[in-house]
C-alpha positions in Angstrom: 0.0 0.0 0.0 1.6 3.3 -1.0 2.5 6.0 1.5 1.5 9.6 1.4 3.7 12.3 0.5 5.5 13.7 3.4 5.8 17.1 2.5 2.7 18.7 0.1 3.1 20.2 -2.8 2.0 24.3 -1.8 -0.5 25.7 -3.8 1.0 28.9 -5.9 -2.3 30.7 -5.0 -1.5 30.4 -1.4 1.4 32.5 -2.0 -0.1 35.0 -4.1 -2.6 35.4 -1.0 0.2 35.6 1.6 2.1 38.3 -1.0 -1.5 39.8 -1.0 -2.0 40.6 2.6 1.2 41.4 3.4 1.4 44.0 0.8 -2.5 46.0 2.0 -1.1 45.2 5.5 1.9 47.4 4.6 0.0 49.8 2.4 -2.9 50.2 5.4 -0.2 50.8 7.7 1.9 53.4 5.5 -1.7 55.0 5.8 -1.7 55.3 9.0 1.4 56.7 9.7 0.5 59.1 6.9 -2.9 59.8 8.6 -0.9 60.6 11.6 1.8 62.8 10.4 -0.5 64.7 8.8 -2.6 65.0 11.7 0.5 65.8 13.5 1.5 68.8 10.8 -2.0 70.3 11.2 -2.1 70.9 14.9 1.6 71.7 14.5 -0.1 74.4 11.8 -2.8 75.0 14.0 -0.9 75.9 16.9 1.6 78.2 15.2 -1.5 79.8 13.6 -2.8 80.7 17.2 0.7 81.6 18.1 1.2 84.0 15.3 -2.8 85.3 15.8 -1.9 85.8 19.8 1.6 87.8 18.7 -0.4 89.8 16.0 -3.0 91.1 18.9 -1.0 91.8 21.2 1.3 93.7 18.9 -1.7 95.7 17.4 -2.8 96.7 21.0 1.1 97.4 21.2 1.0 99.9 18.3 -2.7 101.1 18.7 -1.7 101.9 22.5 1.4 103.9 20.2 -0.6 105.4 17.9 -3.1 106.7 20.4 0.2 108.2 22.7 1.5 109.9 19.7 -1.9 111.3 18.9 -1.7 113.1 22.8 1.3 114.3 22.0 0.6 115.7 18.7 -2.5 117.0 20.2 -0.4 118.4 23.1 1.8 119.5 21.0 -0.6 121.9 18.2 -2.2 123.2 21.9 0.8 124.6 22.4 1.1 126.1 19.2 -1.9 127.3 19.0 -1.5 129.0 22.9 2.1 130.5 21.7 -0.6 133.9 20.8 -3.8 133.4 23.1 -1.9 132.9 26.3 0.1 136.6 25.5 -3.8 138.1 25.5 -5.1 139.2 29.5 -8.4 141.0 30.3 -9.3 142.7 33.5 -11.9 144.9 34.3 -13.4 147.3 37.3 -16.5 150.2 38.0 -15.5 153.3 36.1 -15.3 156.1 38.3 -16.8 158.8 36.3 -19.5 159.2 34.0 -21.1 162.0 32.3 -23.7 162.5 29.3 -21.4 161.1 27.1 -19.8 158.6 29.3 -22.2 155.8 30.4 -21.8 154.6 33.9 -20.8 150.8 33.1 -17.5 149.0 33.5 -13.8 150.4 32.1 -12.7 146.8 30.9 -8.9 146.3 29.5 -7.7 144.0 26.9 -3.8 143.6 27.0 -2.6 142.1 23.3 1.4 141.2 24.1 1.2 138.9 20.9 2.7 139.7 17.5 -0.4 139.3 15.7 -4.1 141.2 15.7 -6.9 139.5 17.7 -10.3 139.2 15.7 -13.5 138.6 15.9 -13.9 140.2 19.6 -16.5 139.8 21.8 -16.9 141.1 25.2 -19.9 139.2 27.5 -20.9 140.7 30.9 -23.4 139.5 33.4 -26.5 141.8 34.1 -29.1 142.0 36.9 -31.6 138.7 37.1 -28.3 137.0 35.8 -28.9 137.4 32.0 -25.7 137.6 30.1 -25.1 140.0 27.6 -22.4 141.5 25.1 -20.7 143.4 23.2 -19.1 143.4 19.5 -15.3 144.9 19.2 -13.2 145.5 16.2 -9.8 144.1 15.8 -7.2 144.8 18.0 -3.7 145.5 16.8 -0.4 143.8 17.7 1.7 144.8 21.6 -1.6 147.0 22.7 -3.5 148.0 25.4 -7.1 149.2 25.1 -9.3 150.3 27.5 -13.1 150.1 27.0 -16.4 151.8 28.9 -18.7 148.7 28.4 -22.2 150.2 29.3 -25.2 148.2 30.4 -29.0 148.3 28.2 -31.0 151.3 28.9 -32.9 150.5 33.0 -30.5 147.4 33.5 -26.8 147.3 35.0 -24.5 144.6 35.6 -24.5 142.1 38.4 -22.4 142.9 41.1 -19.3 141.0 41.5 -19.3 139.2 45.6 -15.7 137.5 44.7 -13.4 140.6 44.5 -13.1 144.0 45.8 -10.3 144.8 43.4 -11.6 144.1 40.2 -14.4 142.8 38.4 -14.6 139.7 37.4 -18.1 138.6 35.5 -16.7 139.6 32.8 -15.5 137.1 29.5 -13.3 137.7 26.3 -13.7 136.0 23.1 -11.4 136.2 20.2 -9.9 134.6 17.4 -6.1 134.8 16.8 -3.7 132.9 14.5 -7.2 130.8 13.0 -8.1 129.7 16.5 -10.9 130.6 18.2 -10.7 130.9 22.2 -12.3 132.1 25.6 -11.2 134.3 28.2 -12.8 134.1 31.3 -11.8 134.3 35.5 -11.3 130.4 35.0 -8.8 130.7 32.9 -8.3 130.0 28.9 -9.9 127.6 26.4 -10.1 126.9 23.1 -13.3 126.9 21.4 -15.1 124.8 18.2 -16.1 127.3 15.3 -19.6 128.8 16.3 -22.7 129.9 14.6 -23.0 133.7 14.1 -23.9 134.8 17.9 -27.0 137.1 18.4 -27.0 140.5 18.4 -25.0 142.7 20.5 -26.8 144.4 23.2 -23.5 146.3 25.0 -22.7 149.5 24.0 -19.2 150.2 24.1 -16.8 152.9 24.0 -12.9 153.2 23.5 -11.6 155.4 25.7 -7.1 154.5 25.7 -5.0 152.6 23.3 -1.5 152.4 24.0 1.4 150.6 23.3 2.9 147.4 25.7 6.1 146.4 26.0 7.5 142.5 25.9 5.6 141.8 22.9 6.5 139.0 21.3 5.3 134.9 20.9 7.3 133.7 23.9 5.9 133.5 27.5 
């Protein structure tokens, strides 16, 4: 009786199918790792995305907070300018002394110009009885000057009397416009003002009674 082969003979199509599986094993597995690295690259993307977007805030607050100190000291800066004129300009005023029939009783106010330039667009506001404000129109006012006013009340009003001082009066206010600025003088001190509407009519009269000429004119302090 005849013995069977030790050893079969393999299939070839076995082998193809080993070759088979081994090679999508490989090929799933190179996905993988592909899968992964790329997985890998984006978050490493991701992350210096949100790196770079953190840096690029904090540098724009970094330049707007800059940018919004240069503006104050441009700002700063033109206010100076702009005051080199204005701040040369002082107003004082008191009760004139005399009066006659063509002298109204009223206040003898003083406007001291110790800038270079002409102040325009004057306007003198007092405060009257019952605390109504009213004022007066002035024409330009030359260069290193000082000129002395009678500013006379409405016919039956007079001006409020002034309970802060006993050496001069202070309810009184000075607008002008010098060097294409326009400001306000007042006891609180000096301030620059937006262009205005036209104001209403003047209801002061007023009368120029001294010019004359100051000394230390000039744009500095």
């Amino acid at each position: 009786m005849a013995q069977p082969p030790t050893n079969a003979a393999q299939d070839p199509g076995d082998d193809a199918d080993r070759q088979l599986q081994r090679a999508l094993l490989t090929a799933t597995r190179t996905q993988a790792l592909a899968a992964i690295g790329g997985a890998v690259v984006a978050a490493l993307a991701l992350l210096i995305s949100l790196m770079a977007l953190v840096f690029s805030a904090d540098g724009w607050r970094q330049q707007h907070a800059l940018n919004e100190q240069q503006h104050e000291l441009n700002q700063l800066a033109r206010e100076r300018q702009l005051r080199v004129y204005s701040s040369r300009v002082a107003l004082w005023a008191e009760f004139g002394a005399e009066s006659s029939s063509t002298l109204p009783a009223g206040l003898d106010v003083s406007v001291q110009n110790r800038s270079p330039v002409p102040l325009q667009r004057i306007r003198l506001a007092a405060m009257l009885d019952g605390g109504s404000p009213a004022a007066a129109e002035l024409r330009d006012l030359p260069p290193c000057t000082i000129s002395t006013f009678r500013l006379a009340p409405p016919d039956s009003a007079g001006f409020a009397r002034d309970q802060d001082s006993q050496l001069s009066y202070n309810l009184v206010t000075l607008q002008f416009r010098v060097a294409g600025q326009l400001w306000t003088l007042a006891p609180d001190g000096l301030a620059s003002l937006p262009e205005q509407p036209p104001p209403p009519p003047a209801e002061l009269r007023v009368l120029r009674l001294v010019v004359s000429a100051v000394g230390d004119c000039g744009e500095s302090g």
